[in-house]
C-alpha positions as CSV (number, residue, x, y, z in Angstrom):
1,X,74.9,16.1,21.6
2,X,74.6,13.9,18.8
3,X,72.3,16.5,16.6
4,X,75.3,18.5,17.3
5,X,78.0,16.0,15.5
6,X,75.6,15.6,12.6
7,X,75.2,19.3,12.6
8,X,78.6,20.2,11.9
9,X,79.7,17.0,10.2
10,X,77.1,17.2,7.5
11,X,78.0,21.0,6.9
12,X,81.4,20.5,6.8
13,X,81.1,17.7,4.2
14,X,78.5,20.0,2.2
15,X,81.5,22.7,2.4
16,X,84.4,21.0,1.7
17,X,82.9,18.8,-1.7
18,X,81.1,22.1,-2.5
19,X,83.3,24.9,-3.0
20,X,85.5,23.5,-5.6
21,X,82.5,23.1,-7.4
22,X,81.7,26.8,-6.7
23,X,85.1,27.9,-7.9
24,X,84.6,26.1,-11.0
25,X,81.2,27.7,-11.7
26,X,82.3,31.3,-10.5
27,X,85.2,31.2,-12.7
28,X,83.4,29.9,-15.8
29,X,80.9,32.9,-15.1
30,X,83.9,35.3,-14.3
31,X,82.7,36.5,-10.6
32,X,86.1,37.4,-9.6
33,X,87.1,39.9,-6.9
34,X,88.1,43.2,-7.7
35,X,90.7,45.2,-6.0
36,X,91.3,48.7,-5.0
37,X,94.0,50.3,-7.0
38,X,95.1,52.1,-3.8
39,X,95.4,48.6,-1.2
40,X,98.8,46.8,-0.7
41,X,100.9,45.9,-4.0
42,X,101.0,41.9,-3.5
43,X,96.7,42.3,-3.6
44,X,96.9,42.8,-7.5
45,X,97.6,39.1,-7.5
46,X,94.4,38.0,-6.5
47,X,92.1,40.3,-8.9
48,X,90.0,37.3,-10.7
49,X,90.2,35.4,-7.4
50,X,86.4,33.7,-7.2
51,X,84.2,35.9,-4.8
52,X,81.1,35.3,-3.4
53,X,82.0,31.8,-1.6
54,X,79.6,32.6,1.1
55,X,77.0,31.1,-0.4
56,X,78.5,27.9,0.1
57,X,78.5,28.5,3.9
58,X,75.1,29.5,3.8
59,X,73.4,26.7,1.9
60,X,76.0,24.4,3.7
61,X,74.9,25.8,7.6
62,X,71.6,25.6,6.5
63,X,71.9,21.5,5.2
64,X,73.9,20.4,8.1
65,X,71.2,22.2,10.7
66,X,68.2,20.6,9.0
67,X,70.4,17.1,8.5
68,X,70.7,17.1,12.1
69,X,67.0,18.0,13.0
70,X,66.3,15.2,10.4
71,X,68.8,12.2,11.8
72,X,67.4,12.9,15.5
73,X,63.4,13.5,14.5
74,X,63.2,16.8,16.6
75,X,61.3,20.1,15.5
76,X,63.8,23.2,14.9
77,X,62.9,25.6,17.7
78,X,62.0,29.4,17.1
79,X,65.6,30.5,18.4
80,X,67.5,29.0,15.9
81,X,65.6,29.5,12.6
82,X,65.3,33.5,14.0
83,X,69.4,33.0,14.0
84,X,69.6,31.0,11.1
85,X,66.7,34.2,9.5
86,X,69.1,36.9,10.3
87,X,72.2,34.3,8.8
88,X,70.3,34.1,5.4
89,X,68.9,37.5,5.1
90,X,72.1,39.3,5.8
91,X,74.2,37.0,3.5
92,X,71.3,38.0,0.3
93,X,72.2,41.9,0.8
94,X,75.7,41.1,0.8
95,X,75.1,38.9,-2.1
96,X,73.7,41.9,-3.5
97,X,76.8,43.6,-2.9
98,X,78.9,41.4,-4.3
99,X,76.5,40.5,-7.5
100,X,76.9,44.6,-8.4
101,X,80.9,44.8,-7.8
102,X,81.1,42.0,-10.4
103,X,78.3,42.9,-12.7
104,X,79.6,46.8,-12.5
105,X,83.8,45.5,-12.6
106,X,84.3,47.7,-9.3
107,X,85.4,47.4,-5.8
108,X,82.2,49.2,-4.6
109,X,78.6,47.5,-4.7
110,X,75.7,48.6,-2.8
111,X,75.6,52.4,-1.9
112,X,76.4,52.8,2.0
113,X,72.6,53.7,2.7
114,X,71.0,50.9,0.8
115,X,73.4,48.3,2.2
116,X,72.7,49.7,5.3
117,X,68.7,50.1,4.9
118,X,68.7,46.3,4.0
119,X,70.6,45.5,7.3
120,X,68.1,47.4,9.1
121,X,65.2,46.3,8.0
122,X,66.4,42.3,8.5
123,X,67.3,43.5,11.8
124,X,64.5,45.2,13.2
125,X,62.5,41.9,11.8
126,X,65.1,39.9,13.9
127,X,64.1,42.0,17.0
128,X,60.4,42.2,17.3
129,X,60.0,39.0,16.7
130,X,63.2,37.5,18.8
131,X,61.2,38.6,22.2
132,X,58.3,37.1,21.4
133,X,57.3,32.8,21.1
134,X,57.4,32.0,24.8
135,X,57.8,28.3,25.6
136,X,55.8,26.7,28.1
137,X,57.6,28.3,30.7
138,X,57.1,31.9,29.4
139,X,60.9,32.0,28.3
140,X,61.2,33.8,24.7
141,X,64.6,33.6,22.8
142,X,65.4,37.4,23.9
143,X,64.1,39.8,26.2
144,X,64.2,43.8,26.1
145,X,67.8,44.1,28.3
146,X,71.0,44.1,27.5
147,X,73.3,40.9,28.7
148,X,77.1,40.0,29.4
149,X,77.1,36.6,30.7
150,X,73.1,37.1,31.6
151,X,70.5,39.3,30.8
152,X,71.4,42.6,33.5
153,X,70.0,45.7,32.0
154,X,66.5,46.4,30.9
155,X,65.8,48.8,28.5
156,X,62.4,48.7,27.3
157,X,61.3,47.3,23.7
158,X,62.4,50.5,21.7
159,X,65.8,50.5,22.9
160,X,66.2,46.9,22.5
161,X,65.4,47.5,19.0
162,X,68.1,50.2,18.4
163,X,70.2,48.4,20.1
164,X,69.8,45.2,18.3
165,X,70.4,47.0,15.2
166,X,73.7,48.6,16.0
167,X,75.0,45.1,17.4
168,X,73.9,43.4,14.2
169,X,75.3,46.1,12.0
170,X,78.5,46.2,14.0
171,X,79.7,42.5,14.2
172,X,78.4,42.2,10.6
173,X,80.9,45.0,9.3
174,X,83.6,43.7,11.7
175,X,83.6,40.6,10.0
176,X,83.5,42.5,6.7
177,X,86.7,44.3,7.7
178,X,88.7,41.3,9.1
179,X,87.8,39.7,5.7
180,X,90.6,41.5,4.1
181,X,93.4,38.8,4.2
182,X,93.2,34.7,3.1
183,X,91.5,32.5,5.7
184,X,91.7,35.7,8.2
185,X,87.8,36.0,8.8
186,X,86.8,32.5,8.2
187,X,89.4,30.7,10.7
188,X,88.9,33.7,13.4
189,X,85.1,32.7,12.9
190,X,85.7,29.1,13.6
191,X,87.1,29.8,17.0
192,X,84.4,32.2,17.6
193,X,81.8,29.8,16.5
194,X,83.7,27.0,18.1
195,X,83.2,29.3,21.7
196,X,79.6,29.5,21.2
197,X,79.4,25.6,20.7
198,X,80.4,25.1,24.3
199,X,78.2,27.8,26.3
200,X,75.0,26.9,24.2
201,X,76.6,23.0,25.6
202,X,76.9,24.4,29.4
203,X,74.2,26.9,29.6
204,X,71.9,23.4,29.0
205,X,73.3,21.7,31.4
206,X,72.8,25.0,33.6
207,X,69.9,25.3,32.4
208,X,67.3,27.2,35.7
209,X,64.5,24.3,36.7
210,X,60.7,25.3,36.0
211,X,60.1,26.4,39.4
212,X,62.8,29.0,39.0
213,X,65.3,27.8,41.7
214,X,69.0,27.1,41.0
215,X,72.6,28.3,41.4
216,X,73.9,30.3,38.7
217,X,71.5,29.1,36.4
218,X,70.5,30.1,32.6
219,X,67.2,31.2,31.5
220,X,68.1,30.9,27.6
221,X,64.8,29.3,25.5
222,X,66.8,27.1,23.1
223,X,70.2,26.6,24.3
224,X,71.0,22.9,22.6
225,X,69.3,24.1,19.4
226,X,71.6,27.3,19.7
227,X,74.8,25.0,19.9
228,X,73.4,23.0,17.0
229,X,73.1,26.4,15.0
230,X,76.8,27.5,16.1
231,X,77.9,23.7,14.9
232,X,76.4,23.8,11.6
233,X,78.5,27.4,10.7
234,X,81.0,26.4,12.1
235,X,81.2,22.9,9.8
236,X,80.5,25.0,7.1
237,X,83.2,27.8,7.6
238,X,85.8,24.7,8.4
239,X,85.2,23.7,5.2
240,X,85.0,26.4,3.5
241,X,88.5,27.7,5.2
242,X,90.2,24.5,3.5
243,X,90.2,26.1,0.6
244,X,89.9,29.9,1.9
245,X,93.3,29.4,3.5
246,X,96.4,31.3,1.9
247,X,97.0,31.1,-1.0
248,X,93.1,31.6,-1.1
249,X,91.0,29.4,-4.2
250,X,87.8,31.4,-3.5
251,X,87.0,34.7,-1.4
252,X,83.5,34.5,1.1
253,X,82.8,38.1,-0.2
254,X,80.3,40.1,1.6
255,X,77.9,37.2,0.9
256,X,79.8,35.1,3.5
257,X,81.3,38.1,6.4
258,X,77.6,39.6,6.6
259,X,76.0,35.9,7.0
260,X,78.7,35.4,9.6
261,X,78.5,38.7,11.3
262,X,75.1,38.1,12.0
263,X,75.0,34.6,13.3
264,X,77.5,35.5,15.4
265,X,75.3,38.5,16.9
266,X,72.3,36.4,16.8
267,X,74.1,33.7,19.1
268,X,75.0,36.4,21.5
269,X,71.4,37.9,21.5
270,X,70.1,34.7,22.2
271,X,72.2,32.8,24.4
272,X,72.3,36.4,26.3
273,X,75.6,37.1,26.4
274,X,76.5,40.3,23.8
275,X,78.8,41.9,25.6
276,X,80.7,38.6,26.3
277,X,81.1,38.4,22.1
278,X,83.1,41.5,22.5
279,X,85.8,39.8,24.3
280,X,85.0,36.5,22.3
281,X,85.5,38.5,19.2
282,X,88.2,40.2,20.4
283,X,90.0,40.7,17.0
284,X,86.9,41.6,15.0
285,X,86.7,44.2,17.3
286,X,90.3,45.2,17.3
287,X,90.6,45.7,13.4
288,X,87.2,47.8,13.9
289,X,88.6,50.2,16.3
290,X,91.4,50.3,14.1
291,X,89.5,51.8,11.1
292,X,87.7,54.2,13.7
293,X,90.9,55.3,15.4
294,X,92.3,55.9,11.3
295,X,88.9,57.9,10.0
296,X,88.7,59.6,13.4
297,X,92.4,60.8,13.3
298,X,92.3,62.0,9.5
299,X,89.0,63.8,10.3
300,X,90.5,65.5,13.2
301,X,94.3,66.1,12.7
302,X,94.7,65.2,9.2
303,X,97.4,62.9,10.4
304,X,97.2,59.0,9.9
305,X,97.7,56.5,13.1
306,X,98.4,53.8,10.7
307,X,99.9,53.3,6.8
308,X,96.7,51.8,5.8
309,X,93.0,50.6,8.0
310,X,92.1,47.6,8.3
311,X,95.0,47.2,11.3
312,X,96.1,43.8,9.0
313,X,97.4,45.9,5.9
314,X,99.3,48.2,8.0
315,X,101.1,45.4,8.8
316,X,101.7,44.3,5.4
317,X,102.6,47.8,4.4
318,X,105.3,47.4,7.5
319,X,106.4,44.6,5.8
320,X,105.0,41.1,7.4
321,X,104.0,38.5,5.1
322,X,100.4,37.6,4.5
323,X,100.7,34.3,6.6
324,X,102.4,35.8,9.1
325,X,99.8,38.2,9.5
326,X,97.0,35.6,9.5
327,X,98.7,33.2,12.0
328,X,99.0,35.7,14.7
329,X,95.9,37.5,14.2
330,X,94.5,34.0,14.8
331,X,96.8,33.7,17.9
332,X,94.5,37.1,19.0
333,X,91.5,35.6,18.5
334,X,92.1,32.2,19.8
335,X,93.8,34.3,23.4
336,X,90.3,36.2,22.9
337,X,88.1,34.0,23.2
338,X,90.1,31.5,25.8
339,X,89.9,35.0,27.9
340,X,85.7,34.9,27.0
341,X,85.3,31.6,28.1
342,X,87.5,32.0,31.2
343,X,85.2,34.8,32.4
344,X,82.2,32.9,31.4
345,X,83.1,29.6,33.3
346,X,84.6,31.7,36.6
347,X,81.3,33.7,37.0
348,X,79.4,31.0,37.0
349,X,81.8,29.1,39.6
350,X,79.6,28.5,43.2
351,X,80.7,31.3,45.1
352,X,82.2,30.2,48.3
């Protein structure tokens, strides 16, 4: 527990001292967002805005995790530096993304294939190696099924793979969409984070014995290690949301959603429960569908379901100001994931 504390404390120390040093820098070097012509009016305030701010969640997660290992003398284990691997290497292609917007003064960066080959490619690393490195028990960080509160479907190594690859790439672009708004993304990730905190917590105390027996028991590798991971962004994205919320100082950019996106599937690879971070991340997944239900629509009818996709701007096209929006969106996500945990704590529940 206490590697968790240090975790998070040292991160959100790192973040919080940190960013307004990164807003200095950024501003000096003039990375500032750009914004589409076509978005909402009251956007055109916040061209210049410092971008990029997810580095300072990244190098901050990555301090407080090590702090931690460091203050309690114990070795990272495989499943969180594989988390904390697909963390880093998704937050250096959005880094790329957002280096090209600045350096090219446009809204777009990477091309939509090479974005994409770079998320595949940190992926498919991410799942060969996440179902191998058995402990002493023969339990590796992932196996080849797909989970919801446990592992429940097998599907063979190749599937896993594709798989893995469309979960990463989905909760990594949900998070890019929700990051449309100040403090939207971030404080919807702390909750999120906040969730996986407590089942990496319970699924060690519920951890299955050796010999295999137990009652609604977890076979999860690194579970405490997992929580310290989930900690350590989570510090970091507290402190970064300080000065994230509205009126936003500094913008995470691609750098930070990506990085986030992908912790956040990591965690639910590893703790095996992805489908559970569906319901957890209940919002991300909301403003998704609300972009698929807007393309598919156009595409098919030529009509519009909403004024503008992501689901937050057709709000402020309706007229709902920005912290209006961001409040209740958080009020989603927080119901979200108190729903998650509620079905995570009932199924485990001795069955009478």
């Amino acid at each position: 527990m206490r590697d968790i504390l240090v975790a998070g404390a040292v991160a959100l120390f790192i973040a919080l001292l940190c960013t307004p040093l990164a807003i200095r820098l950024f501003s000096r070097r003039g990375y500032g967002q750009n914004i589409r012509d076509e978005g909402p009016s009251g956007h055109h305030e916040k061209r210049g805005t410092p971008t990029m701010g997810g580095t300072v969640i990244i190098v901050g997660a990555l301090i407080g995790y090590a702090v931690a290992h460091l203050a309690t003398w114990t070795p990272p284990t495989v499943s969180a530096l594989l988390v904390l691997f697909l963390m880093t290497g998704l937050g250096l292609v959005g880094f790329l993304d957002d280096f090209i917007k600045i350096y090219k003064r446009r809204s777009l960066g990477l091309r939509s294939g090479a974005k994409f080959t770079g998320q595949v490619i940190i992926g498919v690393i991410f799942a060969v190696l996440v179902v191998r490195f058995p402990n002493g028990y023969g339990t590796t960080p992932a196996i080849a099924s797909i989970s919801f509160l446990r592992d429940f479907l097998p599907i063979g190594l190749p599937l896993f793979i594709v798989w893995t690859l469309l979960f990463i790439a989905g909760f990594s672009n949900a998070v890019n969409l929700t990051d449309g708004l100040d403090g939207l993304a971030s404080g919807a990730a702390c909750m999120t984070l906040g969730a996986y905190v407590l089942v990496g917590n319970w699924q060690l105390r519920n951890g299955c014995a050796p010999d295999g027996l137990g009652d609604n028991c977890y076979w999860v590798r690194d579970p405490l290690d997992l929580a310290v991971v989930a900690a350590a962004v989570l510090g970091a994205c507290f402190g970064f949301l300080w000065w994230n919320a509205p009126p936003a100082k500094i913008f995470m950019g691609d750098t930070g959603s990506l990085a986030i996106g992908g912790v956040l599937a990591g965690l639910a690879i590893t703790t095996r429960t992805q489908l559970l971070l569906i319901v957890l991340g209940g919002l991300f997944v909301i403003i998704t569908l609300s972009v698929m239900i807007q393309v598919g629509s156009f595409k098919m009818t030529g009509r519009r379901v909403f004024k503008m996709a992501p689901l937050q701007h057709h709000f402020e096209l309706s007229g709902w100001a920005e912290t209006t929006i961001v409040v209740r969106f958080w009020l989603i996500a927080a119901m979200c994931i108190a729903l998650g945990l509620g079905i995570f704590y009932v199924e485990w529940m001795p069955k009478p």
